[in-house]
C-alpha positions in Angstrom: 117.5 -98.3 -46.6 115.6 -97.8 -43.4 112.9 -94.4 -43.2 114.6 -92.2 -41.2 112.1 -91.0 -38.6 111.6 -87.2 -38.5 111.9 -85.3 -35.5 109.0 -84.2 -33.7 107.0 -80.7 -34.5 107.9 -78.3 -31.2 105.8 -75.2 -30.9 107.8 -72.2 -31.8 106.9 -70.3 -28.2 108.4 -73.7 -26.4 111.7 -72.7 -28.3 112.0 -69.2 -27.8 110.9 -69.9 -24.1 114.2 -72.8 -23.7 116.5 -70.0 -25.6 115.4 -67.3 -23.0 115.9 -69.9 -19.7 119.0 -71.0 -21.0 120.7 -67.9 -22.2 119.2 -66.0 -18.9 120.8 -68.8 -16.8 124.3 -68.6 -18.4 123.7 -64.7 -17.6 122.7 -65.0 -14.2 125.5 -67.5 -13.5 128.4 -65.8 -15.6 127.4 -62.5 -13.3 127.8 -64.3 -10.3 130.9 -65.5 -11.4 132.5 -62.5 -12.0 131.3 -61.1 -9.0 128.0 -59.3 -9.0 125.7 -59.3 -6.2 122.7 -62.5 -6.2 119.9 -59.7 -6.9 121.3 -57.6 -9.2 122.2 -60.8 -11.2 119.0 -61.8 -11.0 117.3 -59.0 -12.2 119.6 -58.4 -14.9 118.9 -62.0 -16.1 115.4 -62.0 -15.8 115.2 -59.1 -18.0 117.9 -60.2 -20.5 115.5 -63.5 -21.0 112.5 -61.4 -21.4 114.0 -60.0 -24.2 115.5 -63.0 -25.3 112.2 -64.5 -25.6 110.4 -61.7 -27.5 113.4 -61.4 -29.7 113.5 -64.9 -31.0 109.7 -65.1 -30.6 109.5 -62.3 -33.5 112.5 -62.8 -35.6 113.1 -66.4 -35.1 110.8 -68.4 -37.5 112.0 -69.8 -40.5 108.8 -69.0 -43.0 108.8 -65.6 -43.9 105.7 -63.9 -42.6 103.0 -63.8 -45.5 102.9 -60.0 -46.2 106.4 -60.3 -47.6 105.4 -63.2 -50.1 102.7 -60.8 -51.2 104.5 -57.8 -51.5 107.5 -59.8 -53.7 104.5 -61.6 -55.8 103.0 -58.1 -56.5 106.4 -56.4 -57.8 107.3 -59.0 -59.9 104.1 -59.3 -61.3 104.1 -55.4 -62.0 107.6 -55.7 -63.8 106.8 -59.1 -65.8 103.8 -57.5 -67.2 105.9 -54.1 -68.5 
Protein backbone atom coordinates (compact mmCIF):
# COMPACT_ATOMS: atom_id res chain seq x y z
CA UNK A 1 0.00 0.00 0.00
CA UNK A 2 1.05 3.51 -1.07
CA UNK A 3 2.27 6.18 2.09
CA UNK A 4 -0.37 8.31 2.48
CA UNK A 5 1.09 11.84 2.39
CA UNK A 6 0.18 13.91 5.48
CA UNK A 7 -1.27 17.19 5.35
CA UNK A 8 0.68 20.15 5.78
CA UNK A 9 1.48 21.85 9.44
CA UNK A 10 -0.72 25.33 9.30
CA UNK A 11 0.07 27.74 12.05
CA UNK A 12 -2.61 27.82 14.60
CA UNK A 13 -3.07 32.00 14.33
CA UNK A 14 -3.56 31.25 10.26
CA UNK A 15 -6.71 29.11 11.46
CA UNK A 16 -8.28 31.12 13.94
CA UNK A 17 -7.61 34.11 11.54
CA UNK A 18 -9.74 31.91 8.33
CA UNK A 19 -12.48 31.03 11.27
CA UNK A 20 -12.87 34.78 12.15
CA UNK A 21 -13.01 36.04 8.09
CA UNK A 22 -15.24 33.46 7.35
CA UNK A 23 -17.70 33.36 10.16
CA UNK A 24 -17.59 37.46 10.19
CA UNK A 25 -18.48 37.31 6.44
CA UNK A 26 -21.40 34.88 6.81
CA UNK A 27 -22.31 37.61 9.63
CA UNK A 28 -21.88 40.59 7.63
CA UNK A 29 -23.74 39.01 4.72
CA UNK A 30 -26.64 37.16 6.74
CA UNK A 31 -27.25 40.97 8.23
CA UNK A 32 -27.55 42.41 5.06
CA UNK A 33 -29.81 39.83 4.07
CA UNK A 34 -32.19 40.37 6.55
CA UNK A 35 -32.14 43.85 6.19
CA UNK A 36 -29.68 45.82 8.31
CA UNK A 37 -28.03 48.80 7.17
CA UNK A 38 -24.24 48.29 5.22
CA UNK A 39 -22.41 50.02 8.36
CA UNK A 40 -24.09 48.60 11.09
CA UNK A 41 -23.43 45.22 9.42
CA UNK A 42 -20.12 45.92 9.18
CA UNK A 43 -19.39 46.92 12.47
CA UNK A 44 -21.26 44.22 13.92
CA UNK A 45 -19.13 41.72 11.88
CA UNK A 46 -15.93 43.18 12.42
CA UNK A 47 -16.44 42.86 16.03
CA UNK A 48 -18.09 39.38 15.94
CA UNK A 49 -14.65 38.20 14.13
CA UNK A 50 -12.45 39.89 16.54
CA UNK A 51 -13.84 37.79 18.97
CA UNK A 52 -14.10 34.98 16.87
CA UNK A 53 -10.41 35.11 16.53
CA UNK A 54 -9.37 35.53 20.17
CA UNK A 55 -11.91 32.85 21.09
CA UNK A 56 -10.61 30.10 18.94
CA UNK A 57 -7.05 31.62 19.26
CA UNK A 58 -7.29 30.65 23.19
CA UNK A 59 -9.58 27.69 23.38
CA UNK A 60 -8.93 26.21 20.04
CA UNK A 61 -5.74 23.97 20.26
CA UNK A 62 -5.87 20.52 20.59
CA UNK A 63 -2.67 20.00 23.24
CA UNK A 64 -3.69 20.84 26.51
CA UNK A 65 -1.71 23.79 27.74
CA UNK A 66 1.24 22.36 30.03
CA UNK A 67 0.20 23.64 33.46
CA UNK A 68 -2.65 21.21 33.32
CA UNK A 69 -0.33 18.14 32.52
CA UNK A 70 1.49 19.33 35.68
CA UNK A 71 -1.14 19.85 37.89
CA UNK A 72 -2.85 16.16 36.90
CA UNK A 73 0.95 14.59 37.17
CA UNK A 74 1.27 16.20 40.77
CA UNK A 75 -2.23 14.87 42.16
CA UNK A 76 -1.80 11.62 41.10
CA UNK A 77 1.44 11.34 42.28
CA UNK A 78 0.27 12.68 45.77
CA UNK A 79 -2.53 9.93 45.82
CA UNK A 80 -0.31 6.88 44.36
CA UNK A 81 2.21 7.56 47.04
CA UNK A 82 -0.68 7.43 50.07
Amino acid sequence: MPHVPRPPSVDHGVISFLWAVGLGAYIYYGSLAVGVSAGTAFIFAALAAFAIFVFVRVFGEDTPPRRHALRRRNSQSRTSGD
